[in-house]
Each structure stands twice: as C-alpha cells, then as structure tokens.
N, C-alpha and C positions, 0 to 999 in steps of 0.2 A: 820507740815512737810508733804509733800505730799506723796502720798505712792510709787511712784517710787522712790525718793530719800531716803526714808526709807530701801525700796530692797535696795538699794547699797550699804548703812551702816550694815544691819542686816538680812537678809532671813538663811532659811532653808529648807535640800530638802535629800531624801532618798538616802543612798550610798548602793547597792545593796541590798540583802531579810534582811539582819541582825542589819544594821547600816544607819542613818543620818548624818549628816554633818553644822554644825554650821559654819557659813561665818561673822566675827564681821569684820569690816574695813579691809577686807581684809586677815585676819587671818582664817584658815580651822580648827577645830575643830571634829574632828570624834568619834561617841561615838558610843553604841550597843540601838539599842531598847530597851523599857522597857520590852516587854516580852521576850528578849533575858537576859535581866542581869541576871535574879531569873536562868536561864538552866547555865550560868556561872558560876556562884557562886556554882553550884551545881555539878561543875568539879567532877570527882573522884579521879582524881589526886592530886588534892589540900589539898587530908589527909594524899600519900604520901610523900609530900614535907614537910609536918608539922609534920609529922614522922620524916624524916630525913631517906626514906627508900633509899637506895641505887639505883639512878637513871638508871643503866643499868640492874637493876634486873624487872623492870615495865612490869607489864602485857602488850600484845596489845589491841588495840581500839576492842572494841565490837560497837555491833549493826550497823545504820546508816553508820557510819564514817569510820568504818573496809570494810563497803562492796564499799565504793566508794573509798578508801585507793585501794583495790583487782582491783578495776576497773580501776581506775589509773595507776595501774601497768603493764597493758593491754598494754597502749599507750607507757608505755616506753621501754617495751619486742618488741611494734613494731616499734619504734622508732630505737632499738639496731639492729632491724633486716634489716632495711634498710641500716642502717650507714654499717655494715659488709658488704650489696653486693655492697657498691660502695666507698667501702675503706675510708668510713669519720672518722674524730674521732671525738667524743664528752665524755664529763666526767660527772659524777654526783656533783649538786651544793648546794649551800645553805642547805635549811632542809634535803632533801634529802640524802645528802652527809653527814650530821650530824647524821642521823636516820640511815646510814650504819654503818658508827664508833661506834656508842654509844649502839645502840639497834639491828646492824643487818636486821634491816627495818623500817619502819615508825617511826617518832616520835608520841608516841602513841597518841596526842591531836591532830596531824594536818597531811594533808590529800591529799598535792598537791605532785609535781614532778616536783622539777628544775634539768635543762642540762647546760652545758654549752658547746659553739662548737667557734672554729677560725672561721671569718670571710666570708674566700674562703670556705670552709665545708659549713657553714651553706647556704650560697647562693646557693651553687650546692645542698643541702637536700632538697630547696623547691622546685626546678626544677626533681627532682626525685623521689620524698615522691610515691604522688600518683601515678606515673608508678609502683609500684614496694609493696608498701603495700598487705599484702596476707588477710586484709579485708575490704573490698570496703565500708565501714563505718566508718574505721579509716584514718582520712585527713589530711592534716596540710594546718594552713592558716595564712597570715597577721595578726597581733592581734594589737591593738591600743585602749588604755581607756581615762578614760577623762581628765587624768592629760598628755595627748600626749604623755607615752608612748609607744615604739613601741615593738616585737619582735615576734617569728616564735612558733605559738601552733600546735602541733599535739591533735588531738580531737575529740571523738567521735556525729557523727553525729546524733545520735538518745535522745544525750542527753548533752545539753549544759553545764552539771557541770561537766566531764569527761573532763580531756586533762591534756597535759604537758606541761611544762614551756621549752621554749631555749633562752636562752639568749646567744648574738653575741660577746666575743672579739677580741681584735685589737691588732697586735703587735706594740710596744708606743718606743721612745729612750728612752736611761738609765736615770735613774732621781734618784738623792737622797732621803730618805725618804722627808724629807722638804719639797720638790719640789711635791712627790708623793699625800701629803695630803693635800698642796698647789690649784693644780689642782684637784686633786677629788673634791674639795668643791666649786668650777666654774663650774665642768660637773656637780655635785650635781641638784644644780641652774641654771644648761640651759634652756633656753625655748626650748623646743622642735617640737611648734606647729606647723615649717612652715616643721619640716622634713618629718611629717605624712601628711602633706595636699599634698599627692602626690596621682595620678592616679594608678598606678601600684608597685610592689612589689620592679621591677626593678627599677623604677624614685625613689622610697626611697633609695634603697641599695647604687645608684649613687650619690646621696644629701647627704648622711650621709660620703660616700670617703671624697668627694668635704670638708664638715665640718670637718672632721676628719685630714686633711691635712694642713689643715689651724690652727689646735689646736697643733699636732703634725709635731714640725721638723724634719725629717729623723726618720729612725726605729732600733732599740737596742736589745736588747736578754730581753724584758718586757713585757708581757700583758695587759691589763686590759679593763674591763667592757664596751664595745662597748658604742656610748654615745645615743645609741639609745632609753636606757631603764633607769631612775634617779635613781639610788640604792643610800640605804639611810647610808651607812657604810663609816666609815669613811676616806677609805683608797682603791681605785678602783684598784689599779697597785700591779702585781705578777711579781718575777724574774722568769727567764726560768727556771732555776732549782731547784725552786720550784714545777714549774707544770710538767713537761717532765724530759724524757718519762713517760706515762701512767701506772699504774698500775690498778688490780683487785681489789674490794672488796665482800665480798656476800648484797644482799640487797633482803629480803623475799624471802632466798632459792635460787635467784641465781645471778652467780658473773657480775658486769659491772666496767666498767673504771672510772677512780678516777685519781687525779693531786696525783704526786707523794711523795708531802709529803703534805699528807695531812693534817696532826696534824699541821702544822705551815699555813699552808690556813685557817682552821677551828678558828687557835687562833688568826688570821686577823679580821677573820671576827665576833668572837663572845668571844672573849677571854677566859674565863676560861667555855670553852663547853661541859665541863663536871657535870657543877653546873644544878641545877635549874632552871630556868628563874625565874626574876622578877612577872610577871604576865604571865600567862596562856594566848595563845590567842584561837582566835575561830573556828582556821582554816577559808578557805575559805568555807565549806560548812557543818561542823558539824551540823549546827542546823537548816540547812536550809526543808523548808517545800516539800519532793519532794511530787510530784503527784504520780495517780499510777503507768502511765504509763512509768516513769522515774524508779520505782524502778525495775520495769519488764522488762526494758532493759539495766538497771544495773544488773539483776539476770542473765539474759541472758551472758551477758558477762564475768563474774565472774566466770559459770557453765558450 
C-alpha cells in the first residue's frame, strides 16, 4: 500500500499543546498526550468526587489555572463594559454560566469564558469593541478553527491563551421539542467550511443570514445557537421565556447578566448540573507550558 493512500486510511497529527487526533477512515479520535495523562490523573479534584464531597463546597483553582481563570476575567469585565456603553446585552454561557450557579465563579478544573449575545448585538460589538475598550491590548476578533468553526473572541494581545468566548443566537419559529432536536442534529452536522472561507467579518455575518433563512421559515418567540459555531448538545433551541428578560448573577465578586431561568437552560444543557461530571476535562489551558514571558503579562494583568 502506498503511503499516500495509507494517509487517507490512517494518519496522526497534534490538536493543540495538550492533545493529538487519530483519523481511522475518516473517524476523529482526540486523546491527551502521554505526558499530559500522568498531570490528569493527578486532578485534585478527583479525591473530591470519590469523596463524595459536596460539589459547591470546592476550593478554587490554585496555581497556573487560577491566574489565567483572573485573567480571563479581565476580558469579560471588558467585554461587560463595552456592551453597557452601547446598550448591547449579552448573558453568561455554558461553563461559565454553570461556575456562577454552582461555585459563584470558575468551575474550579476549567479556565475559559463563554457569552452569549443576539445576532444584531453581536454584529454591532465587533464594529464597536475596539473604539471603546479602555485597554488598547484587549481586542476582539473573527475566530475560526479547524473544524470551520466560527465566532467573535475578545483577547488579549500580549498573550494568545487569554480571551473569551461569544457565541452568536438567532431568533428561530416555534418548533416542538421533536422538531427542536430534529434539527439540532442537521445544524450539529453542517458543514460549515464554505461560511468561513469569507474575506471579511461582514461577507461572513451576510452568508450565515443568507443560510440561516433558508434553514428557518419565518421567526417565533425562540432562540437558539447561531449555526455558525457546531455545539455538541443535544438540543440548540430556547423558548423566550426561558431566556428574557435578563437577570443578574455574582461570578468572582461581581454581578453580570444570565438567561432568566436559568436552572432549566443549565438542565438543557447538562442535565443534572449539579452532579459531578463523568470525567474531568483539561480545561483549555491548565497544563499548558506558558513561557516566561506569558506568565509576566498574565501577572501584569491580574495585578
């Protein structure tokens, strides 16, 4: 067998500092490094859970992870302070939004910052971020990875593991559950290469309309998950009065906006979110190797 047709059956190739990616006929495979499993295993959470200690009693993250957690928080304190001068809303998502409820900030193993924002918001935040940010090192930009991908990161410039997540919703017609879980698992599955192989922010935002219009017939009191970005859950579509009006929660000290019930978003998305998890993940950057000069302007901005 020659060894290009061999690649197309079987290769192997690095998924960012932590993880590889196994490709058998087509099937993706994501594992951790070897020198990353032994740091996994060696969670300190993982005596907790075998405990059976009471999960919103959990210390926060130390070391590493705490101070990029701080740093993180950076971006979405200015994230909160843009959306305020230009009347946007955005809410707190995913982990984030889970790590308000349950712990009052970070979930202590993991280290990122999702948003979520409507459609019209989020288009006018990229056009306004950088006029209006009060540090000329914290940006927002187009973001797109290999799996195509797309959505809007605020991020610090001095150091590429620093930024926040926003993810784009779409108001969708009424659909029955059926119908709701239905299509999740077609937008699940979209290809989405040809929506990112655009020149500018705006040729994307107009190609996603354009798909989005042709997915959905007419618009209903519904949201869900913009199709610009695959989320892996199994159910993309919110009723409005689920998510609106906005409320407050605290998240490390201080309050930001939350979907209105958000106990029943949260049991959408992760059912009983109060458990455990299954397995521990790695966050996106707990174990990663920074340099010095990364940690020196993570100190900087923390201090």
């Amino acid at each position: 067998m020659s060894k290009s047709i061999f690649s197309k059956i079987f290769s192997i190739e690095d998924y960012e500092q932590t993880h590889r990616i196994l490709y058998i006929l087509g099937i993706k495979i994501k594992f951790p490094k070897s020198e990353y499993i032994q740091k996994q295993k060696n969670n300190p959470f993982e005596k907790y859970k075998k405990n059976n200690i009471d999960i919103t009693t959990l210390p926060p993250a130390t070391g590493q992870i705490r101070d990029i957690q701080l740093a993180n928080l950076e971006m979405l304190k200015e994230l909160d302070f843009v959306c305020k001068q230009h009347n946007l809303k955005y809410w707190l998502d995913y982990g984030t939004l889970l790590g308000a409820v349950r712990h009052k900030g970070f979930i202590p193993w993991d280290d990122d910052i999702d948003t979520g924002m409507m459609r019209d918001d989020y288009e006018k935040l990229y056009e306004v971020f950088n006029k209006t940010t009060r540090n000329p090192n914290i940006s927002i930009k187009a973001y797109s990875d290999r799996k195509h991908n797309a959505l809007l990161k605020v991020y610090y410039k001095k150091c590429d593991c620093i930024f926040a997540d926003i993810f784009p919703y779409d108001y969708t017609p009424d659909l029955t559950t059926k119908e709701q879980i239905k299509l999740s698992k077609k937008l699940k599955n979209f290809n989405r290469k040809y929506l990112i192989n655009t020149k500018t922010f705006e040729d994307l935002e107009q190609r996603i309309k354009e798909k989005t219009s042709e997915i959905y017939s007419g618009v209903g009191k519904m949201i869900a998950y913009g199709i610009d970005y695959g989320h892996t859950i199994k159910n993309w579509f919110f009723p409005y009065e689920m998510t609106f009006p906005l409320k407050e929660l605290e998240f490390e000290g201080f309050m930001f906006p939350v979907f209105k019930d958000y106990d029943r978003f949260l049991t959408q998305l992760y059912g009983d979110y109060m458990a455990y998890p299954n397995k521990f993940g790695m966050g996106h950057t707990m174990y990663l190797d920074l340099s010095e000069e990364d940690k020196k302007h993570i100190a900087e901005l923390i201090n």
